[in-house]
C-alpha positions in Angstrom: 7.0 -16.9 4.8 6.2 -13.6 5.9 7.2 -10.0 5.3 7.2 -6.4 6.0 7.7 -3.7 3.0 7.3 -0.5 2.9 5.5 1.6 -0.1 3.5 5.1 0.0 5.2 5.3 3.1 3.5 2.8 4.9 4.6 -0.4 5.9 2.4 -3.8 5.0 2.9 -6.8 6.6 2.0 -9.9 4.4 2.6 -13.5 3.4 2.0 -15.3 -0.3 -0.9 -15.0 -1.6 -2.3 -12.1 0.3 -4.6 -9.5 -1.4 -3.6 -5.7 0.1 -4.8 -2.2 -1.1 -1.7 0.4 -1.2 -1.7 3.9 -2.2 -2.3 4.3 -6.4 1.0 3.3 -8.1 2.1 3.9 -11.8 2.1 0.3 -13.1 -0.9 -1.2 -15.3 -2.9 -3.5 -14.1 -2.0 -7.4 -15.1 2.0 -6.7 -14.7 4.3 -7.7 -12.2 5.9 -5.0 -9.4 8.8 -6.0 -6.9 9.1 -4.3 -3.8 12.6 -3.9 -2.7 12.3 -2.0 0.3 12.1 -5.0 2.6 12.1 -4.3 6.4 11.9 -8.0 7.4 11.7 -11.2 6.0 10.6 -14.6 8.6 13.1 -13.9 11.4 15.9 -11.6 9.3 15.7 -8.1 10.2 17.0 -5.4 8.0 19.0 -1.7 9.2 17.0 -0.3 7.6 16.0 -2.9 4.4 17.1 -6.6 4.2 19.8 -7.0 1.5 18.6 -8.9 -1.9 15.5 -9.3 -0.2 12.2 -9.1 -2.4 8.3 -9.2 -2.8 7.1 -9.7 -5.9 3.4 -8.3 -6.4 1.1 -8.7 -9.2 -1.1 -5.8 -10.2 -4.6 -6.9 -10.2 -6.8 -3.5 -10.5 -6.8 0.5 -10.1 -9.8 2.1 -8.6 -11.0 4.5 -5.8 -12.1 3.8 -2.2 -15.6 5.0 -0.7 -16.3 8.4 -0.8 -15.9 10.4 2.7 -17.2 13.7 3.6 -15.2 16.6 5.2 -17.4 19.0 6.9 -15.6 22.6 8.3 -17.7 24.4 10.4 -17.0 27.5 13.0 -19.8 28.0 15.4 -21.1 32.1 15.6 -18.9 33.0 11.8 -21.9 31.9 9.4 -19.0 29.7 8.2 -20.0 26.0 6.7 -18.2 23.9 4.2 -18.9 20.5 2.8 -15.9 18.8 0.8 -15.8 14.6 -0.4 -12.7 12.7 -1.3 -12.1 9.9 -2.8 -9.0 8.3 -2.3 -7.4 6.3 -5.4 -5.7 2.9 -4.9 -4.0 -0.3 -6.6 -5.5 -3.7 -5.1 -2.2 -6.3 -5.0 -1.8 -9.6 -5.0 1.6 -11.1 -3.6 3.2 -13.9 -5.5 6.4 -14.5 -4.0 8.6 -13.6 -1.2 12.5 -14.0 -2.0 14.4 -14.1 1.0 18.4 -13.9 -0.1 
């Protein structure tokens, strides 16, 4: 079965089993999260969320993606700056998908 849920305000479209990377959330790593905002489950579609619908995540780890560099420059002002980020996320595994 497959499903659309929303967290971090984006939207991740999965099925059991599936291994996704969503923006860092509070929970330790090793417990269970359930996702309630469900847009869709199979062919149900929600206005806005499916009703008693679920996905049931487990946490697996915390850590940060790659690191990126933001360069600012303005041509003629002597004006140069070099910044990097490095975003933090939660790496998921889904477990279940309860469709009610």
């Amino acid at each position: 079965m497959k499903a659309v849920f929303e967290t971090g305000g984006k939207q991740y479209y999965v099925s059991e089993n599936d291994v996704i990377y969503v923006e860092k959330l509070p929970n330790e790593a090793g417990s269970e999260i359930t996702f309630t905002d469900v847009l869709a489950v199979g062919n149900k579609i929600g206005t806005p969320y499916v009703s008693g619908a679920k996905v049931v995540c487990l946490v697996e780890k915390h850590g940060k993606n790659k690191k990126i560099k933001v360069f600012k420059y303005r041509p003629k002002k002597k004006y140069r700056k070099t910044q990097g980020h490095r975003q933090p996320y939660t790496k998921l595994v889904v477990k279940k998908i309860i469709n009610a």
